[in-house]
C-alpha positions in Angstrom: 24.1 -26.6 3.4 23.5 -26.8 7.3 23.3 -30.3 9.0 20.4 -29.1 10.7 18.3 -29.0 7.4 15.9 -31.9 6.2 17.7 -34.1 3.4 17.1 -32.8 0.0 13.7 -33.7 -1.2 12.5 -35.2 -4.8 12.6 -32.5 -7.9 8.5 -32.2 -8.8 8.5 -31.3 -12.4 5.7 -28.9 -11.9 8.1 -26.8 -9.6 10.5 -26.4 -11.9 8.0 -25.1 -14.5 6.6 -23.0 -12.1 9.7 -21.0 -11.7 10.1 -21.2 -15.5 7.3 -19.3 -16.0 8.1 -16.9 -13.4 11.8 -16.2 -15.1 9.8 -16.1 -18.5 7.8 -13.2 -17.9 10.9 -10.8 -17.5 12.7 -12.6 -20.4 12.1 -15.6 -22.8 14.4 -18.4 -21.9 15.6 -21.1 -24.7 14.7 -24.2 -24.7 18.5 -25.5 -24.3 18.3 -23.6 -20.9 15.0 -24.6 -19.6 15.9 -28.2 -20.0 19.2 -27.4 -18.0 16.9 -26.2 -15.4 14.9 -29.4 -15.3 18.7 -31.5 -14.9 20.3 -28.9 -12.3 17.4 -27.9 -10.2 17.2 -29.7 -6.8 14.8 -28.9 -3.9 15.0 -29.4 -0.4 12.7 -28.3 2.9 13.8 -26.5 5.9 12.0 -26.3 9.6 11.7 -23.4 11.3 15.3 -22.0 12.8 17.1 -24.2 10.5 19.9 -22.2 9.1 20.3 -22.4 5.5 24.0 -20.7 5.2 26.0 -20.3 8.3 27.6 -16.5 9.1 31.1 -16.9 7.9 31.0 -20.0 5.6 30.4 -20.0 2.1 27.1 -20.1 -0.1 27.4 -22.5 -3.1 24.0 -22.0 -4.0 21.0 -19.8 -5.3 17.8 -20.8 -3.7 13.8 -20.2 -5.0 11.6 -19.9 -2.2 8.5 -22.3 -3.0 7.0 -22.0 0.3 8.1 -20.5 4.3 10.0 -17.3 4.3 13.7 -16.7 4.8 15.6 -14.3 6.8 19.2 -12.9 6.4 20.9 -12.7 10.0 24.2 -10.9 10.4 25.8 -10.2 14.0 26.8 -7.0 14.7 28.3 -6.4 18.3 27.6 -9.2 19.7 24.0 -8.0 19.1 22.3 -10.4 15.6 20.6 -8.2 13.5 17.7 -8.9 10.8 19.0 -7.7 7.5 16.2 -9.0 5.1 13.0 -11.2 5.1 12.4 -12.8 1.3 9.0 -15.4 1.6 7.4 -17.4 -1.6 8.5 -16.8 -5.6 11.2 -14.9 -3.7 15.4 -15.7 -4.8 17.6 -15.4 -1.7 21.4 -16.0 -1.9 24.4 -14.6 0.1 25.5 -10.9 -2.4 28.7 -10.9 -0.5 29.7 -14.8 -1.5 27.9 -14.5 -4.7 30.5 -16.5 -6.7 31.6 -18.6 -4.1 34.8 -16.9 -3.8 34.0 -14.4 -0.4 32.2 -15.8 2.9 28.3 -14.8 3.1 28.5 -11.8 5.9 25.1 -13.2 7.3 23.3 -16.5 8.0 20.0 -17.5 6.2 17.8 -18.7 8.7 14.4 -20.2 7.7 11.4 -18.1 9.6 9.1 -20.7 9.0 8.8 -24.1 7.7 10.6 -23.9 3.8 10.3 -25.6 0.6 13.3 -24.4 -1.5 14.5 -25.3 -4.9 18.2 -24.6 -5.6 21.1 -24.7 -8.6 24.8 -24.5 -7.6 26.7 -21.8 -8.2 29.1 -23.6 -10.4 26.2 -24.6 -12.6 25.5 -21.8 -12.6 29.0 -20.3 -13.8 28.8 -23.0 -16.7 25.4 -21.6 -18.4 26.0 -17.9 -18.2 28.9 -18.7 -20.6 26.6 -19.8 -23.2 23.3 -18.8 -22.4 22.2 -14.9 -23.0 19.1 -15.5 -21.6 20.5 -16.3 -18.4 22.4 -13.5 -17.8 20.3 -11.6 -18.9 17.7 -12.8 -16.1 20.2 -13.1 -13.6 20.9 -9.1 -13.9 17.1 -8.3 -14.1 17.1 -9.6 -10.5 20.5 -8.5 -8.8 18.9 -4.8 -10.5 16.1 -5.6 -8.5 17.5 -6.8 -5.4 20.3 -4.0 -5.2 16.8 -1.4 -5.3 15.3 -3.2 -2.8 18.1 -2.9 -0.4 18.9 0.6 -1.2 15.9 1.2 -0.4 15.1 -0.4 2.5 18.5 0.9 3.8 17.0 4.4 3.3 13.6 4.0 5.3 16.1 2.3 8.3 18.2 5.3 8.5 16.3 7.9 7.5 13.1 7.1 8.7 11.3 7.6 11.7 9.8 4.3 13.5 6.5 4.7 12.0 7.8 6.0 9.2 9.8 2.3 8.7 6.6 0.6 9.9 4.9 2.0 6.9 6.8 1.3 4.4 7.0 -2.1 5.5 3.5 -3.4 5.4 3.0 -1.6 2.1 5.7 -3.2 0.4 5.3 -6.6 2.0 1.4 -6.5 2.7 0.7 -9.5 5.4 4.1 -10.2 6.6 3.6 -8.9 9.5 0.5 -10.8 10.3 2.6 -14.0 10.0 6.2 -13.3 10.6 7.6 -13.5 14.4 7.6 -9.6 15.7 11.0 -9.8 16.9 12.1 -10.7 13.4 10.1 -7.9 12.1 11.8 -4.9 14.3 15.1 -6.6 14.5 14.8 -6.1 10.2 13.5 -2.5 10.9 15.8 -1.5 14.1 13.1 -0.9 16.5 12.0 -3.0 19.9 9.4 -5.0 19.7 7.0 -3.3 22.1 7.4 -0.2 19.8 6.5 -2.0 17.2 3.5 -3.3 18.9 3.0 0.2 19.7 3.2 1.3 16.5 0.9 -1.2 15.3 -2.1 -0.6 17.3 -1.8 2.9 17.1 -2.1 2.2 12.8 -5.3 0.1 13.4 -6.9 2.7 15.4 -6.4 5.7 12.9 -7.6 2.8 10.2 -10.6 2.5 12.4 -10.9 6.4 12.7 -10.8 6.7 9.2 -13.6 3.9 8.7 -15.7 5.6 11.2 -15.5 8.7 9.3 -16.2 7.2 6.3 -19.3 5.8 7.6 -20.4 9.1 9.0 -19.7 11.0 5.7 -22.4 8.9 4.0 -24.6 9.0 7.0 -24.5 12.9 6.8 -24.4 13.1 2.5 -28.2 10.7 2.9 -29.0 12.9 5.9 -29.0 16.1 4.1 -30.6 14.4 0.7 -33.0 13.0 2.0 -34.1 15.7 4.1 -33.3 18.8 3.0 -32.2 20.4 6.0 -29.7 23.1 4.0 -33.0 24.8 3.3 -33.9 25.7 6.6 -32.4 29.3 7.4 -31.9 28.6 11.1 -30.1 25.3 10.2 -27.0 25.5 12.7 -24.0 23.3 13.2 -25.5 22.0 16.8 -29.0 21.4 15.1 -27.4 19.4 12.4 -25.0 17.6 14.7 -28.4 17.1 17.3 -30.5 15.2 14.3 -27.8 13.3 13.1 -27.2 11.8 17.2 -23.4 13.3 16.9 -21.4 15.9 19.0 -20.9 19.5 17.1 -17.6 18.9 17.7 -17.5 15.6 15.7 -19.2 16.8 12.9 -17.3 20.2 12.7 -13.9 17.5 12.7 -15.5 15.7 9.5 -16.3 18.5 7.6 -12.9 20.5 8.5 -10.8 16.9 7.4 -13.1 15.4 5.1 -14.7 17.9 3.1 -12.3 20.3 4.0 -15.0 23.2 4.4 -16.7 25.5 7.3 -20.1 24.7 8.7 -21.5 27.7 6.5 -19.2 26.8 2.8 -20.6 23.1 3.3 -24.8 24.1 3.8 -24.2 26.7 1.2 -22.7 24.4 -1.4 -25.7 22.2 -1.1 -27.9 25.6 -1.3 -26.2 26.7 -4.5 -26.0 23.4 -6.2 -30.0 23.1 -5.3 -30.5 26.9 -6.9 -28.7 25.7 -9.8 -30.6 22.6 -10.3 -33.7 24.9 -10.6 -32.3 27.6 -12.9 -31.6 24.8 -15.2 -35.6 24.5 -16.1 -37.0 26.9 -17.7 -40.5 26.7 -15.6 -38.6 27.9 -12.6 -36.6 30.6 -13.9 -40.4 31.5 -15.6 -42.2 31.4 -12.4 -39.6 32.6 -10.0 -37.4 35.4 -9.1 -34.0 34.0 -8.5 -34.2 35.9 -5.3 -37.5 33.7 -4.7 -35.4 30.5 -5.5 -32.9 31.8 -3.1 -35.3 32.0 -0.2 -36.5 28.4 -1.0 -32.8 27.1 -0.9 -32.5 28.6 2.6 -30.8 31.5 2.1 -31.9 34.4 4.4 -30.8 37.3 2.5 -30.4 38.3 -0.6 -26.8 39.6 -0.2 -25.8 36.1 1.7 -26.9 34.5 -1.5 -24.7 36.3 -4.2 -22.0 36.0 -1.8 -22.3 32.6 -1.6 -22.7 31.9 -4.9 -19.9 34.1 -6.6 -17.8 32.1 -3.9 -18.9 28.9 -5.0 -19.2 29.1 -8.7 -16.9 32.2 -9.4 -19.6 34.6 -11.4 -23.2 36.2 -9.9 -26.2 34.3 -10.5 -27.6 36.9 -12.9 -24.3 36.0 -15.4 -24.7 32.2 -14.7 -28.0 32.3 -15.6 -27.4 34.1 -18.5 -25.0 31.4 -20.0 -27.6 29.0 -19.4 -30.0 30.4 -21.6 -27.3 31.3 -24.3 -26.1 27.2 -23.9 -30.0 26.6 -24.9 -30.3 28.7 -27.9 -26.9 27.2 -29.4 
C-alpha cells in the first residue's frame, strides 16, 4: 500500500456482510468461508490522488470499493494513460500481478475520496485450496472483468469519438457527471475539449428529441380534437399555421417521427375515421360509403380507394364486407 494513503480504518461488520451478500447472489458461499471473510477482511480510506498501487511495484491485495471510484493509470510514452475507472460494489486489483508474482503494469489511483475493504492475496491463495465456493466466485468475476475489458478495448479502437462517448455513459450511467473530464477522455483516448464537444452536442439532440416529442402530442390532440383531416383543402402550411409551427418543422416530424408524407399521415386519420363508421351498422344503413368518404375529407371518390387500399391493403367494398360477415359469425 502507498504511504500516501490514510491508515487502515476499523472492519464494520455490516461491511463485510454487505459484500457477502453481493458475492451470494452469483453463488452461495459456506459458512466456513464467510466467517473467513469476517477474520481476513480489513478496510481502509483513500483521499483523492492517493495512489493505491504504484506502476511497477507489486499488488498484494484485492480491494472492494465501498465508496469513491478508482482509476487504473499506466504510462505509455512518457504520456499516462487512463486504462479503467471501477466506483462502488466494484473489485479492482492489478490482472497483470494477480498472484503477487509479476509487477502491476499500472498504478491505481483513487478519483475521489475511497472507502476500500481488502483481503491479501496470500489469504487469498490459502482458501481457494479448500473452498469451492471461492473459486468459483473468484472466476465469475475475472469472466466478467476480462468482458469488460475486451470490450471496452473494442469501442477505443474501433470506435469513433462519439461512438466511445456512447458507450460510455450507457454502460456507466452518471460517471461522467462526477468523474474529472480529463480522467474520462484520458480512459476513452480523446482530448478533453472533444469530449466537451461531444457532450453538448448529445444534450442538444436529447433536447431535439424532447422537443419533438412534445410536438408529436401537440399535433396527435390537435388533429383529435379538431378534426382538421376532414377538411379537403387541409394543407401542410394550413396545418403548420394553426398549430403556430413552420411547414418545414412539421414536414421534419412527420418524415422522422411518423415516418410518412403530409398526404399518407391526413389520410391515415381519414381512413381510420371511415372505418370507425363502417363499424356501425346505422352508418353503413344511412350512408353510401362514398358519402362517408366525403365526410372524412376525401375529395374524390378515386383519392379515397386509393388511399384506402394503401392503407389497409383491400378496397372498402371487400373491408366492409368482412365486417358484416365478422357480425353474423
Amino acid at each position: 500500500m502507498s504511504s500516501t494513503q490514510k491508515s487502515s480504518q476499523e472492519v464494520v461488520h455490516e461491511d463485510i456482510e454487505a459484500v457477502i451478500q453481493l458475492l451470494s447472489r452469483v453463488y452461495p458461499m459456506s459458512e466456513a468461508l464467510i466467517q473467513e471473510f469476517y477474520d481476513n477482511i480489513i478496510a481502509l480510506d483513500l483521499n483523492k490522488n492517493d495512489v493505491l498501487v504504484e506502476e511497477g511495484c507489486i499488488c498484494h491485495y484485492m480491494y472492494f470499493i465501498k465508496k469513491g471510484a478508482l482509476m487504473g493509470r499506466a504510462t505509455h510514452n512518457g504520456k499516462q494513460i487512463v486504462t479503467y475507472i471501477s466506483v462502488e460494489n466494484e473489485f479492482v486489483s492489478s490482472i497483470s500481478g494477480l498472484f503477487g508474482d509479476n509487477v502491476s503494469k499500472e498504478a491505481i489511483v483513487a478519483v475521489e475520496e475511497v472507502s476500500l475493504l481488502a483481503m491479501h492475496y496470500d489469504t487469498l491463495q490459502r482458501l481457494f485450496l479448500s473452498h469451492f465456493d471461492l473459486n468459483f466466485l473468484f472466476r465469475v468475476m475475472v469472466e466478467q472483468y476480462y468482458k469488460d475489458a475486451q470490450e471496452r478495448t473494442y469501442i477505443v479502437r474501433v470506435g469513433n469519438a462519439k461512438e466511445r462517448y456512447l458507450y460510455f455513459i450507457k454502460n456507466k450511467p452518471g460517471y461522467l457527471e462526477r468523474l474529472p473530464l480529463e480522467c474520462v477522455a484520458s480512459l476513452l483516448d480523446v482530448k478533453p475539449l472533444t469530449l466537451v464537444k461531444i457532450q453538448k452536442q448529445h444534450a442538444l439532440s436529447l433536447k431535439k428529441d424532447e422537443d419533438t416529442e412534445a410536438l408529436y402530442r401537440k399535433i396527435e390532440e390537435h388533429i383529435k380534437v379538431h378534426e382538421t383531416f376532414r377538411k379537403q383543402d387541409i394543407s401542410l402550411s394550413t396545418l403548420a399555421s394553426e398549430l403556430g409551427i413552420s411547414p418545414n418543422k412539421l414536414s421534419s416530424v412527420l418524415n422522422h417521427y411518423y415516418k410518412l408524407k403530409f398526404v399518407d399521415f391526413i389520410n391515415t386519420y381519414r381512413v381510420n375515421y371511415i372505418k370507425n363508421l363502417m363499424a356501425s351498422p346505422e352508418a353503413i344503413h344511412h350512408f353510401t360509403i362514398e358519402a362517408l368518404a366525403g365526410n372524412a375529407g376525401f375529395a374524390s371518390r378515386s383519392a379515397f380507394y386509393t388511399a384506402f387500399k394503401k392503407l389497409v391493403g383491400m378496397s372498402p367494398i371487400q373491408y366492409a364486407r368482412n365486417i358484416k360477415s365478422e357480425k353474423l359469425v
